[in-house]
MARBA-198091 format. One record per atom (N, C-alpha, C, CB): residue in three letters; y, x, z. Coordinates in steps of 0.05 Angstrom, whole numbers, plus 5000, padded with zeros to 4 digits. Glycine has a CB too. Example, Ala and Ser with C-alpha at 12.3 -4.5 7.8 and 13.67 -1.06 7.14 Angstrom:
REM residues 2
ALA488652645156 ALA491052465156 ALA493452645156 ALA491152265181 SER495552575142 SER497952735143 SER500152585157 SER498852825114 
This chain:
REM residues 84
UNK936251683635 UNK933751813642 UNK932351923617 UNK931951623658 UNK931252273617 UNK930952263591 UNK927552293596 UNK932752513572 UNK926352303569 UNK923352293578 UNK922352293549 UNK922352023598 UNK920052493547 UNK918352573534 UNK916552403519 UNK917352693548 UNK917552393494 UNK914652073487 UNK913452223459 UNK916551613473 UNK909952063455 UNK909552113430 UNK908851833412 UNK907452343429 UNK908951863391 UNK908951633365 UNK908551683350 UNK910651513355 UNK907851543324 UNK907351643291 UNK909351523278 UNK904451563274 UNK910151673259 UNK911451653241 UNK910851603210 UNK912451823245 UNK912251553190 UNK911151603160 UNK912051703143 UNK910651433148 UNK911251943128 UNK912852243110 UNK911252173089 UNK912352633121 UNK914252183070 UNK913752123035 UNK912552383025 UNK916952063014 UNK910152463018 UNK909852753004 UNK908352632971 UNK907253023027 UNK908052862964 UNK907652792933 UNK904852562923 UNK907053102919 UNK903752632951 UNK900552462943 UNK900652172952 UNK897552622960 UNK902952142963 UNK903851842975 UNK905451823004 UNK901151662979 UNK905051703018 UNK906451593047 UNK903451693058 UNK907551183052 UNK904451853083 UNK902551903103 UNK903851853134 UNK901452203099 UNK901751893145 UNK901851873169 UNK902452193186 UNK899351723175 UNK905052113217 UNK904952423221 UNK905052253261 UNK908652713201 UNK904552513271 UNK905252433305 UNK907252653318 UNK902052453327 UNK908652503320 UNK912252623326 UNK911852643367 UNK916052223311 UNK913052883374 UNK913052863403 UNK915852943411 UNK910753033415 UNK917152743422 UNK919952783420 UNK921752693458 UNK920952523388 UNK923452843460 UNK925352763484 UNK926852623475 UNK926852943498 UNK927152283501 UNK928452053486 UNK930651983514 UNK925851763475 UNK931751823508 UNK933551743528 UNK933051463536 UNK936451793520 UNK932551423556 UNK931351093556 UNK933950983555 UNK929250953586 UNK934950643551 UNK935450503541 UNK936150213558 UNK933950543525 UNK933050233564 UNK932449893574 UNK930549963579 UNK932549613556 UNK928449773597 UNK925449793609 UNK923949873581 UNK924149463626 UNK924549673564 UNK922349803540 UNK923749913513 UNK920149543529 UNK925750053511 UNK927550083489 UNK927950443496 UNK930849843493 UNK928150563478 UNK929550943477 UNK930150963454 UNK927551233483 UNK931951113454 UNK933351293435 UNK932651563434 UNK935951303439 UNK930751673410 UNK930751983402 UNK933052113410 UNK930652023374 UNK933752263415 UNK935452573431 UNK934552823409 UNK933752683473 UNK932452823415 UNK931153193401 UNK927953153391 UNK930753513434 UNK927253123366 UNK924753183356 UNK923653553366 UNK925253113319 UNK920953503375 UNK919653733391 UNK918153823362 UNK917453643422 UNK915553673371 UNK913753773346 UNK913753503330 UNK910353893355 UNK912153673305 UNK910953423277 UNK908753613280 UNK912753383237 UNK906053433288 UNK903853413282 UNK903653613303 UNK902953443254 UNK903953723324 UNK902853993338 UNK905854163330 UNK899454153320 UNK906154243304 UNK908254423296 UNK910754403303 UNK908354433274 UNK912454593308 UNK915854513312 UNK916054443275 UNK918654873327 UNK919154283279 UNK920354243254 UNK921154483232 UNK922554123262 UNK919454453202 UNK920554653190 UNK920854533159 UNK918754913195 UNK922154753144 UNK922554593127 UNK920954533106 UNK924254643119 UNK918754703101 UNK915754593093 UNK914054643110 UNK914554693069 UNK911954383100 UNK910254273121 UNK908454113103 UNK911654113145 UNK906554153114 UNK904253963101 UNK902353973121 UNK902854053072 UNK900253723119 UNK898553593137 UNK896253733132 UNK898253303133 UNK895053813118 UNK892953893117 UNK892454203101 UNK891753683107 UNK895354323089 UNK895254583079 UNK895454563052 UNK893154723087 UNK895254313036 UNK894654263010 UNK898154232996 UNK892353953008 UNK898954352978 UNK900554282962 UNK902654012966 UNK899054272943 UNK899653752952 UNK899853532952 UNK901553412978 UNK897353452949 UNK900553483000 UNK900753343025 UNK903253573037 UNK897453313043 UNK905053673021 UNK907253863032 UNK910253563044 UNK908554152996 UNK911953653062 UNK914353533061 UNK916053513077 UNK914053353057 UNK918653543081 UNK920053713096 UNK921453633121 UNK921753803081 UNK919753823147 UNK919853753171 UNK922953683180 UNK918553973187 UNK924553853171 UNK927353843183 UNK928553523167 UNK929454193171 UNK928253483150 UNK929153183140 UNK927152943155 UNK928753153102 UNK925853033169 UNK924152783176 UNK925252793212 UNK919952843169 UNK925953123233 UNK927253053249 UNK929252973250 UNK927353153259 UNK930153073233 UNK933852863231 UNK934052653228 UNK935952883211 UNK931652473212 UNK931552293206 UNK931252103231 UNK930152303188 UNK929452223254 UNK927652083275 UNK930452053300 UNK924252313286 UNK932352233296 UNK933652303316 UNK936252153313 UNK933952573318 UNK936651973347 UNK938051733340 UNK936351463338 UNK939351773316 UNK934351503320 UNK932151223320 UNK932051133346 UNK928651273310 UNK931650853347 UNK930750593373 UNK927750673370 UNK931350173366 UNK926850643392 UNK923450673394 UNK922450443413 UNK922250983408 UNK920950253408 UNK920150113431 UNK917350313441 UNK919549753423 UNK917850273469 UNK916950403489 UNK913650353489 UNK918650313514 UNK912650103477 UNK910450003475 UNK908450103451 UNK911149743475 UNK910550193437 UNK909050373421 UNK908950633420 UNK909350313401 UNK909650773438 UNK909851033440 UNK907351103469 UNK913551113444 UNK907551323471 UNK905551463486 UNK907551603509 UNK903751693467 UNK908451533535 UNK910051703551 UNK908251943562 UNK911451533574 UNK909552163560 UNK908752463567 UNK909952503592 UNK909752693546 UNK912852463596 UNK913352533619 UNK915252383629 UNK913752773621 
């Protein structure tokens, strides 16, 4: 069963570890367990390969290494936000 969830994540950029909210199609698992399938957006945005949170330099870091990264990940279900 696949299904739409959102969560945060954490992206290394130059000014430190931040916080991002990933909205992704997952494949459930178990009642409370999924597996990433396809990262949608980071932060609002589709995946690209620069990206930054707030437009600043500092806070740049690269969307496509952070979906690949997410995709495949276990998610418990309890911490995510189901969309659909």
């Amino acid at each position: 069963m696949t299904i739409e969830i959102k969560y945060t994540a954490s992206v290394f950029t130059p000014a430190g570890w931040r916080g991002v909210t990933i909205k992704a199609t997952a494949t459930k698992t178990s009642e409370k367990m999924a597996v990433v399938v396809e990262v949608l957006e980071i932060n609002g945005d589709s995946p690209k390969s620069k990206m930054s949170r707030t437009g600043a330099s500092r806070q740049r870091y690269n969307g496509n290494s952070i979906s690949c990264r997410e995709v495949g990940a276990k998610k418990r279900l309890s911490a995510c936000e189901i969309l659909n």
